[in-house]
C-alpha positions in Angstrom: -6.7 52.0 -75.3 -6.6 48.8 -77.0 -9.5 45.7 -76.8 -7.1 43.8 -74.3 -6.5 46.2 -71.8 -10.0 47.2 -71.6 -11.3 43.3 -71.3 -8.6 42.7 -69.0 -10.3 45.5 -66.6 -13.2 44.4 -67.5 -12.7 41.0 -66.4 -10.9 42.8 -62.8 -13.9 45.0 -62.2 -16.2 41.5 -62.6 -14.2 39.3 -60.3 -13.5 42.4 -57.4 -17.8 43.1 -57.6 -18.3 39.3 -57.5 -15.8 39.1 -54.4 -18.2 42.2 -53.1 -21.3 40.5 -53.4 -20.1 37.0 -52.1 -19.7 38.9 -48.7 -24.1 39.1 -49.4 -26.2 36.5 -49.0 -28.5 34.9 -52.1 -31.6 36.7 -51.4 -29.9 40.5 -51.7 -28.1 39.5 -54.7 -29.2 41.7 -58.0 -31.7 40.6 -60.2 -29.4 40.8 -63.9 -30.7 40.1 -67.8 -30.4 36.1 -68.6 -28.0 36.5 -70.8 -25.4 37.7 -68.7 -26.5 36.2 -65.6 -25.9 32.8 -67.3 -22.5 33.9 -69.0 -21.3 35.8 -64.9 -22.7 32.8 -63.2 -19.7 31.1 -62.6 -18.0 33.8 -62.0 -20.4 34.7 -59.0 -20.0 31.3 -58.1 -16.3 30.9 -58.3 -16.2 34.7 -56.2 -18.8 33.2 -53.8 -16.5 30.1 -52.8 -13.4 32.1 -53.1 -15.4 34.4 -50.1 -16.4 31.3 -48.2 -12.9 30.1 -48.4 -11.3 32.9 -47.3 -14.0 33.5 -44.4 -12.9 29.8 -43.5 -9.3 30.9 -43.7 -9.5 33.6 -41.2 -11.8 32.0 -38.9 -9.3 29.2 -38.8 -6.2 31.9 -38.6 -8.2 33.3 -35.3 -9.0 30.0 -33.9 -5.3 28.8 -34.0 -4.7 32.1 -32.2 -7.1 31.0 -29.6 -6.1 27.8 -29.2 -2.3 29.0 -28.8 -3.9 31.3 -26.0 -5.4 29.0 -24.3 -2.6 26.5 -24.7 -0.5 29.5 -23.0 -2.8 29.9 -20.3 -3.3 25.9 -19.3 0.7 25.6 -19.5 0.7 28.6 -16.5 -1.9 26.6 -15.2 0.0 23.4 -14.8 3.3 25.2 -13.9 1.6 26.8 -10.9 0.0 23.1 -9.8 3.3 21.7 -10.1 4.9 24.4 -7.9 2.3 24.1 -5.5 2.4 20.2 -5.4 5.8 20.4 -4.6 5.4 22.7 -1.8 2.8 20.6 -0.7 5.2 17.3 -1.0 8.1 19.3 1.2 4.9 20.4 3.4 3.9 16.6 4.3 7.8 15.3 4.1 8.8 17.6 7.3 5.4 16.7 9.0 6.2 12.9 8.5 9.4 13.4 9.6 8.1 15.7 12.3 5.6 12.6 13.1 8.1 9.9 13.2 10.4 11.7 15.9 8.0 12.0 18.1 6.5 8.6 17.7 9.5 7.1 18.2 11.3 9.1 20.5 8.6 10.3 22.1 9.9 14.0 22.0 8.3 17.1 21.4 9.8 19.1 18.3 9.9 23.1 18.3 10.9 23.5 14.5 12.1 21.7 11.6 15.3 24.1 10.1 16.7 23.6 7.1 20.3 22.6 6.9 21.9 25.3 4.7 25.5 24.5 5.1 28.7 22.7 7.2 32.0 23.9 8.3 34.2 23.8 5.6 37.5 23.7 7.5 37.5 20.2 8.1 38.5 21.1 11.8 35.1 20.3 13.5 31.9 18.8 12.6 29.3 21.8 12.5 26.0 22.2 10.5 24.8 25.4 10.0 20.5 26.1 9.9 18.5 28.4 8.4 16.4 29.3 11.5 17.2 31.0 14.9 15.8 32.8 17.4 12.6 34.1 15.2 11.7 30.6 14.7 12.2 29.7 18.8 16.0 27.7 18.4 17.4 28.7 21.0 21.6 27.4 22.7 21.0 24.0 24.5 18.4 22.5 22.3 18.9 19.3 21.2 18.7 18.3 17.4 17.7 15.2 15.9 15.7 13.4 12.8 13.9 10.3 12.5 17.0 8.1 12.2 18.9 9.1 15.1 21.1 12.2 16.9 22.4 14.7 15.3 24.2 17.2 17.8 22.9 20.4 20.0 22.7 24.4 19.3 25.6 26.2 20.1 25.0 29.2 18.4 21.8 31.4 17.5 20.9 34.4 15.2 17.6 35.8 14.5 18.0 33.3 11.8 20.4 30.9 11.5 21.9 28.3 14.0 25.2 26.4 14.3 24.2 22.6 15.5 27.6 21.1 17.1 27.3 17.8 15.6 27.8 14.2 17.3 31.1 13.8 14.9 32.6 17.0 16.1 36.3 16.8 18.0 34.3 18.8 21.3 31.2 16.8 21.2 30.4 14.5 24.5 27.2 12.6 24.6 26.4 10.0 27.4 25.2 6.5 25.6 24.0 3.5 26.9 23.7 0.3 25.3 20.2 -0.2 24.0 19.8 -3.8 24.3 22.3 -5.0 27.2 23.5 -2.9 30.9 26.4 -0.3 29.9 27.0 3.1 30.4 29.6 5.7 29.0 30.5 8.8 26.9 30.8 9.3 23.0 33.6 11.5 21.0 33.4 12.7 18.1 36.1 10.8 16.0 36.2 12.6 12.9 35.7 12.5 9.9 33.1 9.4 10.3 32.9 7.8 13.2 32.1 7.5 17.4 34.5 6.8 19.9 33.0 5.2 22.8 34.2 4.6 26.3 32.2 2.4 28.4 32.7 0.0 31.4 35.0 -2.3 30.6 32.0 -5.3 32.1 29.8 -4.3 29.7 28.5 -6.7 27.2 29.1 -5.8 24.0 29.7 -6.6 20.3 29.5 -5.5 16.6 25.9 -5.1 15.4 24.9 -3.8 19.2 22.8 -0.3 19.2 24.1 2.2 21.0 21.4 5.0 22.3 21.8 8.5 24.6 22.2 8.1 28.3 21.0 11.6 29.2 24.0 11.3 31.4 25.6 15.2 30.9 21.5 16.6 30.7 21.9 17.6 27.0 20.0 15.0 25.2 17.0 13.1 26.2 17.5 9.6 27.1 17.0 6.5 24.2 17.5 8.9 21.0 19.4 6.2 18.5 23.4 7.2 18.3 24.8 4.6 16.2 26.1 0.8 16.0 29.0 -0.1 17.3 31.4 -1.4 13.9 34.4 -2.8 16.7 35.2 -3.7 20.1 39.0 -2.8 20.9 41.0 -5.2 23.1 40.3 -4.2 26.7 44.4 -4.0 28.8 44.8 -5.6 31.6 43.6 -3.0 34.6 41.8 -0.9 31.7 39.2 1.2 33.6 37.3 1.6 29.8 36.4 -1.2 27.1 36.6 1.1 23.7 34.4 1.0 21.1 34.2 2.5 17.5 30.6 3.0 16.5 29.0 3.9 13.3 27.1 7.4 13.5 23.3 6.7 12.5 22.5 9.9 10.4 24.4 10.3 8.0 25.2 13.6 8.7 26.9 15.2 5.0 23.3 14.3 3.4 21.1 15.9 5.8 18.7 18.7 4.3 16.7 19.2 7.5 16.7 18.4 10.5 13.8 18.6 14.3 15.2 20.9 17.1 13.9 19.7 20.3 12.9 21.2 23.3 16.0 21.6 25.5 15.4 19.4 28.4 
């Protein structure tokens, strides 16, 4: 074996037992001749801070790890507060709404029901719920939001409901005028719009309120309907003055809606 190879292993077998004893602290290290000491100490002390470093190294690789852990654990964190803020937003939006019914209708609400669909023939004017009879709806009740009337129950399952709407072809709802005397019914005049036949004395022009009359028992009296948009030109011997009012809920952007107690 030649004089390289064995310094070369040599040098190999120093620098793995200085790596070895940098892993030991100062006061356990070996006691060795001067001579050599002097010509290994920078070895030892190039082994000891290759140790440290590499301690330093992994402690940092683990901490990174931790960090990412936690990271991972705060992000579920947050999701889970944002989901449950949100629930708690819908939560106060339908009591709100809930509030402002009966504040200023004065009515007492049995559920708020989601509004999960309308009738996509274009023939009538239908909203369809996702609540029935296990959430109390029941055929007769009237439904309504803050703004104004939306239509009755005609249909009930355990849970859904079909709410005939104020714009449908079938609907009848007796109005009144809100602010002057006048009395008469309300047809659905699809797609948009009221038709209104009142008394043909009656008072009345564009920008006038027109509320429920509680005339046919469905609906309870002064629940908003709409505002009537035009006044038609009233023949000679008419027995009704005609009017085309504006609905005030805009029923295609509904998302829920109060069912009332049926009167």
């Amino acid at each position: 074996m030649s004089d390289t190879v064995i310094r070369r292993a040599l040098l190999i077998g120093l620098m793995v037992l200085g790596v070895l004893l940098a892993t030991l602290t100062r006061q356990s290290a070996p006691s060795l001749p001067g001579e050599f000491a002097a010509r290994t100490a920078p070895l030892f002390g190039f082994s000891f801070r290759l140790g440290q470093n590499a301690r330093a190294s992994l402690a940092a690789v683990f901490d990174r790890r931790d960090l990412r852990a936690e990271l991972r654990q705060v992000q579920a964190e947050l999701q889970q507060l944002r989901q449950e803020n949100q629930r708690l937003r819908l939560e106060n939006r339908k009591l709100q709404a809930t509030l402002r019914v009966q504040a200023v209708q004065g009515l007492g609400v049995v559920a708020v029901a989601p509004v999960i669909d309308d009738d996509p023939s274009g023939l009538y004017r239908r909203l369809f719920l996702g609540a029935g009879s296990a959430q109390g709806l029941r055929v007769g009740m009237p439904v309504t939001t803050a703004s104004g009337l939306v239509g009755v129950i005609t249909e009930v399952t355990p849970n859904n409901a079909v709410v005939r709407t104020v714009l449908d072809p079938e609907s009848r709802v007796g109005v009144r005028l809100a602010s002057a005397p006048g009395r008469g019914i309300a047809y659905g005049a699809p797609p948009r719009r009221l038709r209104v036949e009142i008394a043909p004395e009656a008072q009345v022009n564009p920008g006038d309120k027109v509320v429920t009359g509680a005339l046919q028992g469905l609906y309870p009296a002064g629940i908003s309907v709409g505002t009537v948009e035009q006044v038609l030109p009233v023949s000679p011997g008419a027995l009704k003055k005609v009017l085309i009012v504006r609905p005030s809920v805009q029923l295609s952007l509904l998302e829920e809606v109060q069912v009332l107690k049926p009167l």
